[in-house]
Backbone bond lengths (Angstrom), bond angles and torsions (degrees), N, CA, C in turn:
res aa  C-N    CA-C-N  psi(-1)  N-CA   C-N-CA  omega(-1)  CA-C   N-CA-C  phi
1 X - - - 1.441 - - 1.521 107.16 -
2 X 0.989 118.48 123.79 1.804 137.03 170.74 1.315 103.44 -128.43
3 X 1.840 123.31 117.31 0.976 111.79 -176.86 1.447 97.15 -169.24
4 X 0.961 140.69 145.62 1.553 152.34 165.28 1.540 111.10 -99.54
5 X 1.639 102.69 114.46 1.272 101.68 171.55 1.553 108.97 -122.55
6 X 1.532 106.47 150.36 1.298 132.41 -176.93 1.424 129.57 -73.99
7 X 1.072 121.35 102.56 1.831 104.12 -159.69 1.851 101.12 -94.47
8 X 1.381 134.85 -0.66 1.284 122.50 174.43 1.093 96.39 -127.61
9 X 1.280 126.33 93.36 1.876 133.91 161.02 1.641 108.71 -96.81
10 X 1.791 104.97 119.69 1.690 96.36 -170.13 1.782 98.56 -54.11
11 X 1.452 92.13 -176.23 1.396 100.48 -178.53 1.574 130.02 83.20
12 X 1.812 95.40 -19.01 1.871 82.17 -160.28 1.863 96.92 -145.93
13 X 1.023 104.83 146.88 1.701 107.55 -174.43 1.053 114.09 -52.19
14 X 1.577 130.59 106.10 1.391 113.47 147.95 1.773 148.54 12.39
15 X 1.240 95.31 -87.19 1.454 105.76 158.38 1.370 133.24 -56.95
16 X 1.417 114.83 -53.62 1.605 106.08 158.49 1.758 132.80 -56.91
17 X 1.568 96.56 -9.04 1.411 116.21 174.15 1.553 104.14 -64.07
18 X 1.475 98.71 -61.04 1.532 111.90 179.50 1.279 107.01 -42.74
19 X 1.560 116.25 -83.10 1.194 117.12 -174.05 1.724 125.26 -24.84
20 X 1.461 110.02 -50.90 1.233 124.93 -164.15 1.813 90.35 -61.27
21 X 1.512 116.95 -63.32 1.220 105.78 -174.41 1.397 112.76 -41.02
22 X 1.859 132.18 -76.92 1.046 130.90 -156.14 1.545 100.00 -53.46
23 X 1.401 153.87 -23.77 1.379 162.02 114.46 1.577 96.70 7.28
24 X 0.904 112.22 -84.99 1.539 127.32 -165.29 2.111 102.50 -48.74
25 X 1.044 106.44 -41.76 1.394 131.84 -170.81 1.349 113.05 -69.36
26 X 1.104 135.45 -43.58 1.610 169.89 152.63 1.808 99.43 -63.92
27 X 0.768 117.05 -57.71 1.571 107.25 166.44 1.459 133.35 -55.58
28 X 1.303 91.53 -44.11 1.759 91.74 171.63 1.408 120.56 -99.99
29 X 1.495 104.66 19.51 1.710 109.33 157.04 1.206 101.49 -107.40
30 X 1.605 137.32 -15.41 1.315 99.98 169.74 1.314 109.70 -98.84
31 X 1.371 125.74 -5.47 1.260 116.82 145.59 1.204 134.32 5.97
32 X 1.587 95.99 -84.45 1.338 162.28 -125.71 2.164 82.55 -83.23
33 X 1.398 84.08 -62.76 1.211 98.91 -137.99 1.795 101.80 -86.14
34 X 1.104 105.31 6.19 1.313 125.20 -162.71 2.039 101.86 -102.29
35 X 1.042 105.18 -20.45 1.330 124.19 163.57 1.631 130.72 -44.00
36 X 1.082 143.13 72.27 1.409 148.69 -165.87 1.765 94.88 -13.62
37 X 1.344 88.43 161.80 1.901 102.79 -167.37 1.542 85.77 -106.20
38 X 1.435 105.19 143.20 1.761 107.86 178.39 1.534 83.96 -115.25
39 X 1.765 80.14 136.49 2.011 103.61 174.58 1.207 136.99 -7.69
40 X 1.367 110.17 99.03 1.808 98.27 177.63 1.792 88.95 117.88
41 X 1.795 138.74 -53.08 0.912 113.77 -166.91 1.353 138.36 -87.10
42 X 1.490 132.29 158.72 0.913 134.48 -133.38 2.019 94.37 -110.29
43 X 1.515 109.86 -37.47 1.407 100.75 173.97 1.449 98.07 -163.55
44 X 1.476 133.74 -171.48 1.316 141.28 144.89 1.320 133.26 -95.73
45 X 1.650 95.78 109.80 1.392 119.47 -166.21 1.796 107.36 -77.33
46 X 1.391 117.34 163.54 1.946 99.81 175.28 1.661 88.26 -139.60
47 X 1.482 87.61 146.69 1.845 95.73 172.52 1.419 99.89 -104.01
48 X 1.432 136.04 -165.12 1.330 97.98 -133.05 2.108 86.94 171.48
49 X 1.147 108.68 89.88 1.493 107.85 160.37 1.564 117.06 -119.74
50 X 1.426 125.68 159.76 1.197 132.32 -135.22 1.931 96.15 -171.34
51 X 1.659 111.03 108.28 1.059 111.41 157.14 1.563 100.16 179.19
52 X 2.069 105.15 -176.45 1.100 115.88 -147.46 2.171 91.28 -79.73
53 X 1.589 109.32 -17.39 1.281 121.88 164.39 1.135 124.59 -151.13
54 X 1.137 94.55 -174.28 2.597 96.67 -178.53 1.505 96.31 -49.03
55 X 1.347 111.77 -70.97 1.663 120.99 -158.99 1.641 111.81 -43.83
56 X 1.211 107.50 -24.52 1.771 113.81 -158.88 1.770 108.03 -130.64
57 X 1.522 104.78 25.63 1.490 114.57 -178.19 1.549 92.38 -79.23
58 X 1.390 130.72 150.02 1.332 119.40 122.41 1.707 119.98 -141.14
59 X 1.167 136.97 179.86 1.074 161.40 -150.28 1.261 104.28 -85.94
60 X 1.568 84.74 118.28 1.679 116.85 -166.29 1.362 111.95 -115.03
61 X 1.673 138.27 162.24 1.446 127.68 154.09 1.296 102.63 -74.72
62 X 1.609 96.47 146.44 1.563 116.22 165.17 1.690 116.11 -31.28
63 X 0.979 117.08 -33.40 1.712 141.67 -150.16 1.397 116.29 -80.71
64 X 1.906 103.26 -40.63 1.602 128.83 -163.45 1.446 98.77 -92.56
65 X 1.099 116.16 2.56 2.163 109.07 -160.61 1.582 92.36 -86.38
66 X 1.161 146.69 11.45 1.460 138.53 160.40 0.970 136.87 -96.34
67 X 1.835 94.51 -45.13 1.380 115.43 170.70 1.929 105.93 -72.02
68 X 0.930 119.24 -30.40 1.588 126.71 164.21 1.300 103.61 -61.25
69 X 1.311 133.77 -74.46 1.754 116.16 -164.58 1.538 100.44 -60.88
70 X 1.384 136.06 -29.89 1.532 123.46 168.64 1.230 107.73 -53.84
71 X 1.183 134.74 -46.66 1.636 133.30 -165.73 1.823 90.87 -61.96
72 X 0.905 120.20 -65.93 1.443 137.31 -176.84 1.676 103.32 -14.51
73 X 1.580 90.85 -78.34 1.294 114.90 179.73 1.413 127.92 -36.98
74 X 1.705 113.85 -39.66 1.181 128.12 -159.40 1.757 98.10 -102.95
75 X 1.371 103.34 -19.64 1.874 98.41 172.45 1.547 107.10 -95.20
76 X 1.620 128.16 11.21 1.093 143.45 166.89 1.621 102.90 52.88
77 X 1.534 92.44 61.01 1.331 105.02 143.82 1.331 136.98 -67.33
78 X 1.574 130.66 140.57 1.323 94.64 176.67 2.216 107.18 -105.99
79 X 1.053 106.16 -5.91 1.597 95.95 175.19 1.749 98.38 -128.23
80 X 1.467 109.07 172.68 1.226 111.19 149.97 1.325 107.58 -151.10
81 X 1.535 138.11 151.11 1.045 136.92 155.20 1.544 118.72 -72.40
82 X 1.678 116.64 131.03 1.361 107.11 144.38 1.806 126.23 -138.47
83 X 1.183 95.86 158.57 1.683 102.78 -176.39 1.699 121.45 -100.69
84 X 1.118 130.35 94.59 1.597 96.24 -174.57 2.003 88.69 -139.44
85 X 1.456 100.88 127.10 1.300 136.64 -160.29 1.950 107.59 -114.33
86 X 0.789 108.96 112.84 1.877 111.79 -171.64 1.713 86.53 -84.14
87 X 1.344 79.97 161.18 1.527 102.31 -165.68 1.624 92.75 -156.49
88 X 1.686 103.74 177.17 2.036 98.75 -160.16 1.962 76.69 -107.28
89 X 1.106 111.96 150.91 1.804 127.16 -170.23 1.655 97.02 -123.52
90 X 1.462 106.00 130.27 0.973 120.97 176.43 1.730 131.82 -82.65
91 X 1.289 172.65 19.10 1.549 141.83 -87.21 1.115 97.43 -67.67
92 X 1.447 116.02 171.15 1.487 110.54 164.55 1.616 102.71 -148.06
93 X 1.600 116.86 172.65 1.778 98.65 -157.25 1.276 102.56 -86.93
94 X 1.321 124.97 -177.32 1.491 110.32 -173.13 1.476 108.29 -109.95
95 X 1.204 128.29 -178.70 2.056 110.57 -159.03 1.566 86.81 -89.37
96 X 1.085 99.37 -161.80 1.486 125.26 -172.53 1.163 128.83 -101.01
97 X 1.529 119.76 108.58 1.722 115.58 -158.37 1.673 89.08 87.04
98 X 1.280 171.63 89.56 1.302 159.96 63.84 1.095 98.99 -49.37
99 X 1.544 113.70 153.83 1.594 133.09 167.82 1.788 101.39 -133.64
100 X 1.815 80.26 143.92 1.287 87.52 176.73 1.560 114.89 -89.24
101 X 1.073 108.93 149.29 1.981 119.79 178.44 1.976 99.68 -28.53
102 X 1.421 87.69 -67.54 1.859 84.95 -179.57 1.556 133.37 -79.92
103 X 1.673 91.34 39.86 1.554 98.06 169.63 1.527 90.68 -121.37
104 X 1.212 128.31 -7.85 1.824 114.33 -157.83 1.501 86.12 -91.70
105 X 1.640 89.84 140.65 1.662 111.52 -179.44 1.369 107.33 -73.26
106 X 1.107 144.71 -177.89 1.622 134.90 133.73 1.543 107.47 -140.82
């Protein structure tokens, strides 16, 4: 998906604007992701650009693209471009001595 969306179109609420996009966004990752795994991979990974347009996007984690169109929103932007392209994801093992979140005591 490469696409620039518009967050103030007369005629139509703001906020449900929003919504509808991040809607739209969430749809075509599970799309996405819903796609049979070709041989060998482990999941579907997404690459991932992020800006106020094409020229001035760059490369974001999969993770940050929400908390980014909120930033957007709240500096009253009115569009932003984003790109996010699946790719085949590898696991890989984890080092030695890492802990996982649900082993730390507190």
């Amino acid at each position: 998906m490469k696409k620039t969306f518009k967050l103030n179109i007369e005629g139509k609420n703001p906020a449900r604007l929003l919504e509808a996009t991040k809607h739209e966004i969430r749809k075509y990752v599970k799309r996405e992701r819903r796609v049979p795994l070709p041989e060998g991979v482990d999941f579907w990974d997404f690459d991932c650009k992020f800006g106020t347009t094409e020229e001035s996007a760059v490369v974001v984690h999969f993770a940050t693209i929400t908390s980014l169109i909120d930033t957007v929103v709240k500096d009253g932007g009115d569009a932003f471009y984003l790109e996010i392209l699946a790719k085949n994801g590898y696991r890989t093992a984890k080092p030695a001595g890492a802990v996982d979140a649900d082993q730390v005591e507190l």
